[in-house]
C-alpha positions in Angstrom: 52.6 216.8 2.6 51.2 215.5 -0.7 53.1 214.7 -3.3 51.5 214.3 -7.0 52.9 211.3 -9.2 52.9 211.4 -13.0 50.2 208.7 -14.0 50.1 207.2 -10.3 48.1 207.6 -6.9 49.1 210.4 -4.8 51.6 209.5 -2.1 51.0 211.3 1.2 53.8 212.4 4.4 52.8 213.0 7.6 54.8 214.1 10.6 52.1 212.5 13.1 52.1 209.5 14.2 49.1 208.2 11.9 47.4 205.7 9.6 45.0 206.5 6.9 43.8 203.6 6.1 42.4 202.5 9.9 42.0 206.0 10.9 44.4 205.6 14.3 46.4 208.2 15.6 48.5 208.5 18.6 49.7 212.1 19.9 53.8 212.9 20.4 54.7 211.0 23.7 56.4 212.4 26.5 56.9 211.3 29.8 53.8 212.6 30.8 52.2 210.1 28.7 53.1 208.0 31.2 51.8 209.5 34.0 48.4 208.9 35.0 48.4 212.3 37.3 48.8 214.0 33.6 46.1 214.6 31.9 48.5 213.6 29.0 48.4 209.8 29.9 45.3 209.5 32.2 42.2 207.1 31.6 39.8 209.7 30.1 37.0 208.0 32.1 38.1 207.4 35.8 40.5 210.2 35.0 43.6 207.8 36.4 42.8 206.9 39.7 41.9 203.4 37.7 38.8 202.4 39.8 35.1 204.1 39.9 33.1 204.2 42.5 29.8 201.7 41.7 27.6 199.9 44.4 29.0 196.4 45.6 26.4 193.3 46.2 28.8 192.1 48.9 28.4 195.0 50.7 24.4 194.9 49.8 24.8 191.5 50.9 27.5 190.7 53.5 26.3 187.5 54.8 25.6 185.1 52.1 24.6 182.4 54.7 21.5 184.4 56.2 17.9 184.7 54.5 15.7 187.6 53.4 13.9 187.0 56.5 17.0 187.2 58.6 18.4 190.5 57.4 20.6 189.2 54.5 20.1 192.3 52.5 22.0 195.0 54.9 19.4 197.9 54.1 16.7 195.5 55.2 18.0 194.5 57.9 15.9 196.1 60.8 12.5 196.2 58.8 9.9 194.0 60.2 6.9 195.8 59.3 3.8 194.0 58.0 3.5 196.2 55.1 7.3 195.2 54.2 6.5 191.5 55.2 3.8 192.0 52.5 5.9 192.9 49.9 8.7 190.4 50.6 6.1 187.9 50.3 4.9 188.7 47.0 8.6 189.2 45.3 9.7 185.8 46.2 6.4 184.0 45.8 6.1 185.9 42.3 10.0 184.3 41.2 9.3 180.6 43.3 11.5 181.2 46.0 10.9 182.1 50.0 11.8 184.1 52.3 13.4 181.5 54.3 16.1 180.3 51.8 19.7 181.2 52.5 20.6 183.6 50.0 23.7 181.4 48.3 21.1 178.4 48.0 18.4 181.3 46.0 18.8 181.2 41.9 20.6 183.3 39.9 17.4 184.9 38.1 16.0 186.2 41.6 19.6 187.4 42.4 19.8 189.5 39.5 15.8 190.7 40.2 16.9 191.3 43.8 19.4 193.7 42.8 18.8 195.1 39.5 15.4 195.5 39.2 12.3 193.0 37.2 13.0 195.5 34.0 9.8 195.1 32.2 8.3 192.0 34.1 5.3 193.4 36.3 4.9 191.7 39.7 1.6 191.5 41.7 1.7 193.4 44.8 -0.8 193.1 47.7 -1.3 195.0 50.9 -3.6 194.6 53.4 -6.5 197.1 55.6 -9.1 196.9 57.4 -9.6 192.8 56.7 -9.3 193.5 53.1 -6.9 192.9 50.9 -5.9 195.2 47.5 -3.7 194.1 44.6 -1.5 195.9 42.4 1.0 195.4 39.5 4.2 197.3 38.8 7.9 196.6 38.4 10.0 196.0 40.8 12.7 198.8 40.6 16.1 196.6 42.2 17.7 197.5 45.5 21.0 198.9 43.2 18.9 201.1 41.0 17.2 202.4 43.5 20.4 203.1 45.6 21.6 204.9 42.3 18.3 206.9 42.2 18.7 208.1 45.9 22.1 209.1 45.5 21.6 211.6 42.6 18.5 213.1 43.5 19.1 213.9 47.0 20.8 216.9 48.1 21.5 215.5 52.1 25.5 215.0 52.7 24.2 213.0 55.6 22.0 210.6 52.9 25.1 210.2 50.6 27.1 209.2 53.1 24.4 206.3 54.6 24.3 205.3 50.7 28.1 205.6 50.0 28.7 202.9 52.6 27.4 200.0 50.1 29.6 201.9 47.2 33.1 199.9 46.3 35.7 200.9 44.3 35.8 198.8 41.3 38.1 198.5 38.1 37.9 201.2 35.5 36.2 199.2 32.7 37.8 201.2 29.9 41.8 200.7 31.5 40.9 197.6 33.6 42.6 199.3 36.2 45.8 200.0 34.5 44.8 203.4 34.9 46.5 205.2 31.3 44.5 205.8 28.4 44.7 203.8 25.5 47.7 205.1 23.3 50.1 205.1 26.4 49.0 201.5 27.4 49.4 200.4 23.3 53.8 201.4 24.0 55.7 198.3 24.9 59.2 197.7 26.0 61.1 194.2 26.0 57.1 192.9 25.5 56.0 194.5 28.8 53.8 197.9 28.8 54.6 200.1 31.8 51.4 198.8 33.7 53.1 195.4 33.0 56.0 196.4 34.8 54.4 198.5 37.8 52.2 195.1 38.5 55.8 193.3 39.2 57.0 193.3 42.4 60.5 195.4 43.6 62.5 191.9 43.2 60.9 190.8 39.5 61.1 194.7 38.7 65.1 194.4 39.2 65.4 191.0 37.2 63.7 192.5 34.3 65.2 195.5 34.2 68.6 193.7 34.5 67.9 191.0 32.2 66.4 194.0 29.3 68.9 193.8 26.3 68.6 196.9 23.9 70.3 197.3 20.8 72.0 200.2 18.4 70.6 204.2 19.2 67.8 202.7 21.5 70.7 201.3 24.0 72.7 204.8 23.7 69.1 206.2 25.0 68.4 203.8 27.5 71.8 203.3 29.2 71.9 205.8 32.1 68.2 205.6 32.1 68.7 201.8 33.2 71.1 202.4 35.3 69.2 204.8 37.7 66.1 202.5 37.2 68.6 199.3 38.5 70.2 201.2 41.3 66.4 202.9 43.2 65.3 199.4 42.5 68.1 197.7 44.2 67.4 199.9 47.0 64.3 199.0 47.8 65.5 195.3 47.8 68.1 196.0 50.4 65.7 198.0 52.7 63.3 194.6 52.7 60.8 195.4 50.4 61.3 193.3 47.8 58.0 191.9 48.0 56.2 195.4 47.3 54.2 195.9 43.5 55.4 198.9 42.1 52.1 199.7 41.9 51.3 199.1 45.4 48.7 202.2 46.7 50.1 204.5 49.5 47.7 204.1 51.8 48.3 200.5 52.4 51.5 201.1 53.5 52.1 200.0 56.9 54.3 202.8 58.8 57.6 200.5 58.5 57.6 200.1 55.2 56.7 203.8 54.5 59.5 204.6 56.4 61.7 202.4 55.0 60.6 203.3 51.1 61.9 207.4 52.4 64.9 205.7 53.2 66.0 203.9 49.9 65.2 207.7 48.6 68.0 208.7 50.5 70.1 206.4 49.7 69.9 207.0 46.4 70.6 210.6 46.6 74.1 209.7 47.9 74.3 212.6 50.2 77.4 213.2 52.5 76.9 214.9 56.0 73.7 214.8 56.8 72.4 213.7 60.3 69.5 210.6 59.8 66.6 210.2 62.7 64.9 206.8 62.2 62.1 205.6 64.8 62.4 202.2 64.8 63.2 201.2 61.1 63.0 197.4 62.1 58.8 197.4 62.6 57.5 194.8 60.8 60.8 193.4 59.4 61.1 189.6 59.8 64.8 188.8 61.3 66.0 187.7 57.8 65.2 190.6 56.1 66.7 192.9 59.0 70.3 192.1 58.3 69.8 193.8 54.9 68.2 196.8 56.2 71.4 197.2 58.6 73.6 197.0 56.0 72.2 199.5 53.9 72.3 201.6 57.6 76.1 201.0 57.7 76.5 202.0 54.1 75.0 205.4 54.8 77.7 205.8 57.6 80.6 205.0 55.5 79.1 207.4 53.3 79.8 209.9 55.5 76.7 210.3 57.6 75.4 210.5 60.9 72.8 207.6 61.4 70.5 208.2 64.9 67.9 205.2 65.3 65.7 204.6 68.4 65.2 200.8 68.4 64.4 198.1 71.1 65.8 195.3 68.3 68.7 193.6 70.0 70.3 193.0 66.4 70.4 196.8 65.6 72.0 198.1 69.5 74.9 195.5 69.2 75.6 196.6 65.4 75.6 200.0 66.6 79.0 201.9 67.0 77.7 204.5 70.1 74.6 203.6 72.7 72.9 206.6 74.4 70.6 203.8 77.1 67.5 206.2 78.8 65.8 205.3 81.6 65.9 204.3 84.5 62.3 203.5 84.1 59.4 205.0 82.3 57.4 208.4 83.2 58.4 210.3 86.0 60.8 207.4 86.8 62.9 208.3 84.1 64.2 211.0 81.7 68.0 209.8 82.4 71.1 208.9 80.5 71.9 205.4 82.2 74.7 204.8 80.0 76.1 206.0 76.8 78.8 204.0 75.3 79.9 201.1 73.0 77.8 197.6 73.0 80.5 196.0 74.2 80.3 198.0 77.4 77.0 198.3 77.7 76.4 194.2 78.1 78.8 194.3 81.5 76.8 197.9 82.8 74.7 196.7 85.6 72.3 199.8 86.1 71.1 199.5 82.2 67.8 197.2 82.2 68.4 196.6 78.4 72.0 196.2 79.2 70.7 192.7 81.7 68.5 191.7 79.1 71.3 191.9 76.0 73.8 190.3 78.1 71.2 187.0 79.1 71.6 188.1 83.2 67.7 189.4 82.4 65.5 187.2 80.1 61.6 186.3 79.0 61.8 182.5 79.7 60.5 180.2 77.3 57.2 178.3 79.5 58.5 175.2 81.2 54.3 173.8 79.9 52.6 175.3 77.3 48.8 175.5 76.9 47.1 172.4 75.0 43.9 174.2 74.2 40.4 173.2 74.7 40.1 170.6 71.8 37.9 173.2 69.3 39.6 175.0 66.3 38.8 177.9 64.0 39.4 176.3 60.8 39.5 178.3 57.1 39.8 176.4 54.3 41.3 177.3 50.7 41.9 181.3 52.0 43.1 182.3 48.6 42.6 186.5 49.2 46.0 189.0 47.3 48.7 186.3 47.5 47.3 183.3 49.8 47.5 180.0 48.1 44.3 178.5 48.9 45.8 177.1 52.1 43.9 175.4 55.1 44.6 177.4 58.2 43.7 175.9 61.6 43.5 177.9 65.1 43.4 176.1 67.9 40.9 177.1 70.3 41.8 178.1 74.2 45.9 178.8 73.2 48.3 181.7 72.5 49.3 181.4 68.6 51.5 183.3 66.7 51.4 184.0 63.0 55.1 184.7 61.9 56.9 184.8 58.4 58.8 187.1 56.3 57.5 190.7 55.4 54.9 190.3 52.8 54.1 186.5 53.1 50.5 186.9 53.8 49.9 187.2 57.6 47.7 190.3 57.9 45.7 188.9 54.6 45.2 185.4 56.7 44.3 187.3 60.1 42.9 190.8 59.6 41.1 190.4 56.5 40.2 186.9 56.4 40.2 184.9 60.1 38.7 188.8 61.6 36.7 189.7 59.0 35.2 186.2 59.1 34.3 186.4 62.5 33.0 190.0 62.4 30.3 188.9 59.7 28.8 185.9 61.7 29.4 187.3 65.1 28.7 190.9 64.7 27.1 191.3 61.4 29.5 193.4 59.8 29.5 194.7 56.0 33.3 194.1 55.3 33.9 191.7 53.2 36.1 189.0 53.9 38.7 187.5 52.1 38.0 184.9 49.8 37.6 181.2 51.0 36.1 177.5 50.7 34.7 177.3 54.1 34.8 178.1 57.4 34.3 176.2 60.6 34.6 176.5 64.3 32.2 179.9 64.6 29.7 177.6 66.9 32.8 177.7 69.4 33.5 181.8 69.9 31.2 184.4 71.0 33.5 187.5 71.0 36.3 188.9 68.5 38.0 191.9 69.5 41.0 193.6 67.6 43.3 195.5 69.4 45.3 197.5 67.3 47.6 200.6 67.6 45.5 203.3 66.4 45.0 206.3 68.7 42.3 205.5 71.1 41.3 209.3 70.9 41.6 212.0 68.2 40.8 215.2 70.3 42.9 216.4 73.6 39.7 215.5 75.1 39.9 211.8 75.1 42.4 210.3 78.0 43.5 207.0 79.7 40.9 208.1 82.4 37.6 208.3 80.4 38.7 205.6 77.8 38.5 203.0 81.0 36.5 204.2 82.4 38.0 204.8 85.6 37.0 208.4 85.4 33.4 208.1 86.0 33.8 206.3 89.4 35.8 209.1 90.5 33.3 211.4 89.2 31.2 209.4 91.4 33.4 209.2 94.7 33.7 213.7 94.1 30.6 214.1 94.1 29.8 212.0 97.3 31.9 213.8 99.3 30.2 216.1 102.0 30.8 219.3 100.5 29.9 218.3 97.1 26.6 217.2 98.3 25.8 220.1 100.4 26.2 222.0 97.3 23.9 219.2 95.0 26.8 218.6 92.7 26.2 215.5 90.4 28.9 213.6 89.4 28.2 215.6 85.8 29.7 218.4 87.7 33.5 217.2 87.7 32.8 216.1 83.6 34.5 218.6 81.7 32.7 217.8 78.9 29.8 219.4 79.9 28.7 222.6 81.0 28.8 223.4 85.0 31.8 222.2 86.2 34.0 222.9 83.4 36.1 226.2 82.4 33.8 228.3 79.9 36.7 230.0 78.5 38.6 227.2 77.5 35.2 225.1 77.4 37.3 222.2 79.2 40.4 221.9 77.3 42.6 223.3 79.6 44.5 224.4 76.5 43.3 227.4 73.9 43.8 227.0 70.3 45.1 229.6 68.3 44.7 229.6 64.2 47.8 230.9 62.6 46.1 230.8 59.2 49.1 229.6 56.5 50.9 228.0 60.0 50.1 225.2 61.8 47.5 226.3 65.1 49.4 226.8 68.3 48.2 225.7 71.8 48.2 228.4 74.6 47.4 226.7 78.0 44.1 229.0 79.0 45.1 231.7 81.3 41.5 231.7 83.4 42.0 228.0 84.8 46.0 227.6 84.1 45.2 224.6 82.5 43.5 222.8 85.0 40.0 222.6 82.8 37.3 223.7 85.9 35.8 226.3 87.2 37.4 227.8 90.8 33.9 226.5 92.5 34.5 222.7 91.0 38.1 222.9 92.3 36.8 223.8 95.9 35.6 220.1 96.2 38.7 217.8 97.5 38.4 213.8 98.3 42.1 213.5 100.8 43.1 216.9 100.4 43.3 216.2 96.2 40.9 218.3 93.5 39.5 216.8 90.4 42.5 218.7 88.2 45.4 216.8 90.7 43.7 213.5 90.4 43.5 214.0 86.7 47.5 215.1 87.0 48.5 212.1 89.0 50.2 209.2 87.0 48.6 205.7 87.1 51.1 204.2 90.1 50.9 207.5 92.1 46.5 207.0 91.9 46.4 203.4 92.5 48.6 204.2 95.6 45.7 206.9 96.9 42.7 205.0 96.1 43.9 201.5 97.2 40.6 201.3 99.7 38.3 202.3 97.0 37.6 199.0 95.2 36.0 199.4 92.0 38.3 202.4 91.0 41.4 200.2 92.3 40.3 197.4 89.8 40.6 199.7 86.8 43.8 201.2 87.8 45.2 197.7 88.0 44.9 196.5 84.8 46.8 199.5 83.4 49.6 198.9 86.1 49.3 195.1 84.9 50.3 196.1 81.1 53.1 198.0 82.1 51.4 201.7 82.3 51.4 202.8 85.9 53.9 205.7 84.5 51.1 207.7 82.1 48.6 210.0 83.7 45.2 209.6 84.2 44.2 212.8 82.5 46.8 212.6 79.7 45.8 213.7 76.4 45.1 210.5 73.9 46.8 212.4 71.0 50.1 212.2 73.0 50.1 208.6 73.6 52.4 206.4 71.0 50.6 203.6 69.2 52.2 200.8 71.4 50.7 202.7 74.9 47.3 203.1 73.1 47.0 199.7 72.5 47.8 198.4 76.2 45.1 200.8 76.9 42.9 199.1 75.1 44.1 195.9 76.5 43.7 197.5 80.0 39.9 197.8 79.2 38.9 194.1 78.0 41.3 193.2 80.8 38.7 194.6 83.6 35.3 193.5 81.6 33.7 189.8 82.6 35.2 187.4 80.7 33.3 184.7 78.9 36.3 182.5 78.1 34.8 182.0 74.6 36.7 185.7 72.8 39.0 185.7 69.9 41.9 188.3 70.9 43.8 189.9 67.8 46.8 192.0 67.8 48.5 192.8 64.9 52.5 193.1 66.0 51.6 194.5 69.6 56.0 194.6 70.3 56.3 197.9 68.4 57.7 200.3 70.6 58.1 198.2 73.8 61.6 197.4 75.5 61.9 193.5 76.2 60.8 194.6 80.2 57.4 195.8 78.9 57.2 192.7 76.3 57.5 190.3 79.5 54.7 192.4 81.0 52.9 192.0 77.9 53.0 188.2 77.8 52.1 188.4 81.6 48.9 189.7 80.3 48.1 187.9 77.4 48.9 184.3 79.2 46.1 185.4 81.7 43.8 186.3 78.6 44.2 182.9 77.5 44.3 181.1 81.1 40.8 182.5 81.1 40.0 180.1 78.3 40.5 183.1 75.8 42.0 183.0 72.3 45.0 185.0 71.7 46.2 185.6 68.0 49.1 187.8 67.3 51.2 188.4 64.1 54.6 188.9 65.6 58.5 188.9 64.4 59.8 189.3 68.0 61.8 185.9 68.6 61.2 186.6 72.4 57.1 186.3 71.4 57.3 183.4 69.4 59.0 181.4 71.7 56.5 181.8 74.5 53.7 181.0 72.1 51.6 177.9 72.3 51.2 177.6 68.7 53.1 179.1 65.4 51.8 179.3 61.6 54.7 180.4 59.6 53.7 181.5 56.3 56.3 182.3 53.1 58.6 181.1 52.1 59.4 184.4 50.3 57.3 187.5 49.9 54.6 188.6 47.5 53.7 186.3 44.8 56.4 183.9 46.3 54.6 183.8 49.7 51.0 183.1 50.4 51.9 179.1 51.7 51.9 177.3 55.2 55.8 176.7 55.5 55.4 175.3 58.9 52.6 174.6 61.9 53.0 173.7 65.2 54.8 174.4 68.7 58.1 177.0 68.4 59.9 173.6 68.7 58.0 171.7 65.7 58.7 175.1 63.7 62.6 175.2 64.7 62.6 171.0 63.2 61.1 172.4 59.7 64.6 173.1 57.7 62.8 174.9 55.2 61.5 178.1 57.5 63.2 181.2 58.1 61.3 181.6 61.5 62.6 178.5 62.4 66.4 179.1 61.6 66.7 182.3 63.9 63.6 181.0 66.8 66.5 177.9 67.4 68.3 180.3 69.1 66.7 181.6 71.7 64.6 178.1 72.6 
């Protein structure tokens, strides 16, 4: 509205949220200003996911210690042509540098020429034919913008996808990451915008909110808002994840805390009579922080609920009010009720195995002389990557060490994407890059790194313990020696049924038939012209001791070593999957059935029966989940033998009965998130139980 004044300027109203005289305006805000999923409040630019994808020099250049000549540039690393020689040559002698220089020793000027191109500058070419030698000028076009040509003008998925691998995703540079566009990022509330707030963790999130004082209509507003935003908030601290950003991404979730962030959403709903299924909610939880997650269990009972956990944590059974104990053993050995009944009964039943080991008549005894090491060490210094405080780590060479703390204190940022990722690049030259660091030493001393985690070791019914071992193809080998099989000229392709010949056409050697229910989720139908089996009737004639192809593949691990006990190489194979405790799975069982903990003894299975070097780096990243105390002494069985072998074994663990077998500890914290990131403590389980100031230390005197 304007309003006319008698012998003065023109005053004008406006309803919207504007200024004339700097030409700013901001819309009406709603909620979904705040949102960066809303087009309301997203970053017009990378449309709120905060990052864009752009190509990454690291990735270009993974190794910084390596030369041109060497393969320091990853897209040139296999090109030893004299033509490309040629051209190399004439780059670096056109810029005064070689070939031979270490690329972190080259200048900054040939850097940027390396990767972004000469612009106008022309460079003298040269190739050579037929004894002669022709010159040529032209820019050099840089190995990015050349990259970024490639990648628009071709229309091959399969070339996009070789390109896309030295593409990063890096900040927005109109949010900076914070994701909102700018009239939602200009609001501010007690001096914080909300991407101020979501870059707190859970713990500071709480104090602020707490601490926020609001005065006259804007408290009336803001009163039961706070109070919802207090009580998710405090949550989340009592289920252990206090050290979480509220903008932490999904996908870097481990499956612990996922689990336990669903949980604090049902707290908060504050529903009455509802049954809870939780598969083991204590993964990844250091002890200190699993007292709190047990409370918050309780307080859903006395709610009025129905709390059912499975759990191998001795802390969780005994606060338990009913135990259901299966067993007796696993596989075919078990699928019975041992005992159901309070804790208090269950530590004097004698037929429960976890029973024995509660009750101390069973335990994983701490080694009467632990392992001193071979005198070499892996030794990062100033690791400073998310929340590490530049700290020195040293791994001692030849031992079994263990990398405790609390949830969120840095382990998997020292081990999996520093220490691994370190080794990867030197040993394997691999394009991750590693986290950042001063320096690292001891790479002369390892030839091997393997990680062995939990993922599945097969995504298709097709993969199995058998053919992941490798056990399969020397019974493939032993069928098709036998007499019959060789008077009919089957190969030992013939008993594959991954290929044509042996296997069942219909089912094309799944044994199982799927069935698309369109808006449902696909249903399996065993196949109804082998029953399952996966051959063809002529493949199933052949029998080695009166057993076909489809019953060796049916028999369990114990029940196969027993029949081929004379039959050495196949024998060997089948024992080091008895050794890690898996003599109950089949041979032939599909790889999409086995839990994370069983896929990962597989895998240990399989470096278990190759030749040893005694110089490998073994990782495991919590390799306890899912495994009853029996199976963790099993476990350390095998990993001791790793390491007797002159191996390195590194394992981030929170079981106590672990970390007291171990030959050396680094206990990082003290506290999660931006409170962790230290060395607390170093040493043997009983130098770590002297240091007052760890929390490993306080519960590890215990059990030592």
């Amino acid at each position: 509205v304007n309003v006319d004044v008698v012998d003065k300027e023109a005053i004008l109203f406006s309803e919207k949220a504007a200024c004339i005289d700097c030409g700013i305006s901001y819309p009406e805000f709603t909620p979904a200003s705040f949102s960066f999923n809303s087009p309301q409040g997203a970053c017009p630019k990378c449309d709120g996911l905060g990052s864009t994808t752009e190509f990454d020099p690291d990735l270009i250049v993974p190794d910084h210690g390596l030369s041109l000549r060497e393969g320091a540039v990853a897209i040139w690393a296999n090109r030893n042509t004299v033509h490309f020689m040629d051209f190399l040559d004439a780059l670096t002698t056109h810029y005064g540098v070689d070939i031979y220089t270490p690329y972190n020793e080259l200048p900054d000027h040939f850097k940027k020429a390396l990767l972004y191109g000469s612009e106008n500058e022309e460079i003298t070419f040269y190739f050579e034919q037929d004894n002669r030698r022709f010159s040529y000028k032209k820019t050099f076009e840089g190995i990015i913008n050349k990259l970024k040509r490639r990648y628009m003008e071709t229309d091959s998925s399969w070339a996009r996808d070789d390109i896309r691998r030295y593409m990063n995703f890096k900040p927005c540079t109109e949010c900076e990451g914070e994701k909102l566009n700018q009239a939602s990022r200009s609001v501010k509330v007690g001096n914080f915008t909300i991407s101020d707030i979501a870059a707190l963790s859970i713990a500071k999130a709480h104090l602020f909110f707490r601490q926020l004082k609001l005065k006259g209509k804007k408290e009336v507003i803001a009163k039961r808002i706070l109070k919802e935003i207090n009580e998710r908030l405090g949550f989340l601290e009592n289920v252990g994840l206090s050290y979480l950003t509220l903008d932490r991404a999904a996908y870097t979730l481990s499956g612990g805390e996922s689990q336990r962030i669903r949980l604090a959403t049902q707290i908060g709903s504050k529903l009455t009579g509802v049954l809870y299924v939780l598969d083991e909610p204590s993964i990844g939880l250091h002890h200190r922080d699993n007292q709190r997650l047990l409370g918050t269990l309780l307080k859903m009972r006395d709610l009025g609920n129905t709390v059912l956990v499975v759990e191998h944590d001795e802390e969780t059974i005994l606060s338990s009010d009913y135990i259901i104990d299966m067993g007796p053993m696993a596989g075919m050995k078990g699928g019975e009720v041992v005992f159901a009944g309070t804790p208090k009964a269950l530590l004097n039943n004698k037929k429960s195995l976890t029973g024995q080991y509660i009750s101390g008549r069973k335990t994983i005894e701490v080694p009467s002389k632990r392992h001193r090491g071979n005198g070499k060490n892996l030794i990062i210094k100033g690791a400073s990557k998310n929340n590490l405080k530049s700290i020195d780590a040293k791994f001692p060479l030849g031992c079994f060490i263990c990398v405790t703390g609390v949830s969120g204190s840095g382990k998997s940022t020292l081990v999996l994407e520093t220490l691994y990722r370190l080794l990867s690049q030197k040993l394997y030259h691999s394009r991750l890059p590693a986290g950042d660091h001063r320096d690292f030493l001891g790479i002369e001393y390892v030839d091997k790194v393997i990680h062995i985690d939990q993922s599945p070791i097969g995504r298709t019914p097709r993969s199995n313990p058998g053919t992941y071992t490798g056990v399969f193809t020397f019974i493939r080998e032993l069928f098709s020696r036998t007499p019959e099989a060789r008077i009919r000229g089957y190969k030992p392709g013939r008993f594959s049924f991954n290929v044509k010949g042996g296997r069942c056409e219909a089912c094309r050697g799944d044994g199982i038939i799927k069935i698309e229910m369109h808006f449902l989720p696909d249903i399996y139908v065993s196949c109804d012209v082998c029953h399952g089996k996966r051959y063809n009737r002529e493949t199933l004639e052949i029998k080695y001791k009166g057993k076909n192809i489809a019953d060796i593949l049916d028999m369990t691990v114990n029940q196969s070593y027993a029949f081929f006990e004379n039959i050495g190489k196949i024998k060997a194979k089948l024992k080091t999957l008895v050794d890690v405790g898996l003599g109950y799975i089949h041979i032939g069982q599909q790889a999409t059935t086995l839990s994370g903990g069983e896929a990962q003894r597989v895998k240990l299975s399989r470096e278990l029966s190759k030749r040893g070097t005694g110089r490998t780096v073994y990782i495991l990243d919590e390799p306890t989940t899912g495994l009853h105390t029996d199976d963790i002494k099993k476990l350390l069985s095998v990993l001791n033998t790793l390491v007797e072998t002159g191996n390195t074994v590194i394992v981030i663990e929170h079981n106590l009965d672990v970390i007291k077998t171990a030959d050396y500890i680094i206990d990082l914290g003290p506290e999660g998130g931006d409170e962790g990131g230290y060395i607390v403590a170093h040493g043997t389980p009983e130098e770590i139980v002297a240091n007052k100031e760890s929390y490993t230390g306080h519960f590890l005197q215990k059990v030592l």
